[in-house]
N, C-alpha and C positions, 0 to 999 in steps of 0.2 A: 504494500500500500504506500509505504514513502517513496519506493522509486516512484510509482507513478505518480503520486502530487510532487513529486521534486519535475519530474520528466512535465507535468502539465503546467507547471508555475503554479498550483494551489495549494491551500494550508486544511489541512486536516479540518477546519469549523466548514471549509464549503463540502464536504464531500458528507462533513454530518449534518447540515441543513438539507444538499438535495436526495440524503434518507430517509429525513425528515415530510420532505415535500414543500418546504419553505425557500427552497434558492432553486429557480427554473430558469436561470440566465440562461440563454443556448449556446452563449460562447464559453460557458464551460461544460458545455453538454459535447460539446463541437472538439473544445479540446482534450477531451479524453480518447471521445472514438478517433482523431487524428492519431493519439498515442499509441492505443490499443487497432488500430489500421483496421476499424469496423466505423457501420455507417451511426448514424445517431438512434436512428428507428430500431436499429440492433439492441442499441443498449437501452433503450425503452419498450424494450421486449414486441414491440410492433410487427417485425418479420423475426424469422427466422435463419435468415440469411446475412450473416456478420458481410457480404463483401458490398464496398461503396458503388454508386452510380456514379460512371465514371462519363 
């Protein structure tokens, strides 16, 4: 989990507010799936297909 908020530029409070459901910024929605090289709707469980529309 810290590689990935070191690797996204985030601090531990946003990734516990969007568990919460209280932090829905898209630009850190945006930067995780950039991280993790899946689309956003992946990680919002929307599809099931991790690869981005390219």
């Amino acid at each position: 989990m810290g590689e990935l908020l070191s690797g996204c530029e985030l601090g531990i409070n946003t990734i516990s507010k969007m568990a919460k459901g209280t932090d829905i910024l898209t630009q850190n929605f945006a930067r995780i799936a950039d991280y993790l090289d899946c689309s956003v709707d992946y990680l919002l469980g929307r599809t099931d297909k991790p690869e981005v529309n390219r």
